[in-house]
Residue frames relative to the residue before (quaternion, step in Angstrom):
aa qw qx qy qz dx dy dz
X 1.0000 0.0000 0.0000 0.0000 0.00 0.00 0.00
X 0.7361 0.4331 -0.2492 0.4566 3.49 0.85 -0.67
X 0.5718 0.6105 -0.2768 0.4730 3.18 1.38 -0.12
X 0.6116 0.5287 -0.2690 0.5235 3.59 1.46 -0.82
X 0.5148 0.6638 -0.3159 0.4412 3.39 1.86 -1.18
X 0.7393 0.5069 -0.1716 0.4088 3.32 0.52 -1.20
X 0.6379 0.3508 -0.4048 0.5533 3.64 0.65 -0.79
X 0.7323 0.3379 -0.4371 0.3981 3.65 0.34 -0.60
X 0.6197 0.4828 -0.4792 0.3915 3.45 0.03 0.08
X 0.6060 0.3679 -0.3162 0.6303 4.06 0.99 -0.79
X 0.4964 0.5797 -0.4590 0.4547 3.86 0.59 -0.12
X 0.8140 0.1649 -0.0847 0.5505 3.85 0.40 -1.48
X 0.4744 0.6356 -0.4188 0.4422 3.65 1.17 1.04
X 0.6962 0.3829 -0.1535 0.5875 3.02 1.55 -1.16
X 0.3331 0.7625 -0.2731 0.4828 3.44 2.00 0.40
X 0.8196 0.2426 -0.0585 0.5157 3.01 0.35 -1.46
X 0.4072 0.4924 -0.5543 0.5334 4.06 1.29 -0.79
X 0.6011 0.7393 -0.2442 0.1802 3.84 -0.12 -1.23
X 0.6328 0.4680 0.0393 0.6156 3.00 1.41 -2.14
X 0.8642 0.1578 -0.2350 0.4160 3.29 0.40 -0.94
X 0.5161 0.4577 -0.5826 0.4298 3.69 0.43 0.48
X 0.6425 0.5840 -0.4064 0.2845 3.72 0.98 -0.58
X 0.6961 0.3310 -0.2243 0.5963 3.20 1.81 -0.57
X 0.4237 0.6094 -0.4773 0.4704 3.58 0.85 0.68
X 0.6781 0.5612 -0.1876 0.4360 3.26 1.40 -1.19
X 0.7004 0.5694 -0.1511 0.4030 3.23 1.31 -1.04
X 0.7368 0.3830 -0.2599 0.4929 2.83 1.53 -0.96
X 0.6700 0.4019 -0.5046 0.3674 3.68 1.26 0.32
X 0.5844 0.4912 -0.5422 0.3511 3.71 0.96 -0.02
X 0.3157 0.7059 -0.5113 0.3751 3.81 1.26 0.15
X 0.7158 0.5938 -0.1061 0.3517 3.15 0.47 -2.50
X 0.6961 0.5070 -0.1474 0.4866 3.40 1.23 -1.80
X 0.5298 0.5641 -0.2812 0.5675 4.25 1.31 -0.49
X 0.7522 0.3240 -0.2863 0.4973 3.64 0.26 -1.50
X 0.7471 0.3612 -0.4172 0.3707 4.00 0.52 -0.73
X 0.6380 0.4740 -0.4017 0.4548 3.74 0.97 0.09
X 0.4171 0.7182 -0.4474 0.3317 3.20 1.40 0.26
């Protein structure tokens, strides 16, 4: 049981790292558009 605990928890860890570089990313090719503007 604790073992199922664990994968799901490094499961929606490697979730969210995931999510938020995708919107880290987004928001710098945003940044990178408006300053070449």
């Amino acid at each position: 049981m604790t073992a199922v605990l664990f994968l799901l928890a490094l499961t929606l860890a490697v979730y969210a790292l995931t999510v938020a570089l995708a919107v880290e990313d987004t928001a710098y090719d945003t940044s990178v558009r408006e300053a070449r503007r």
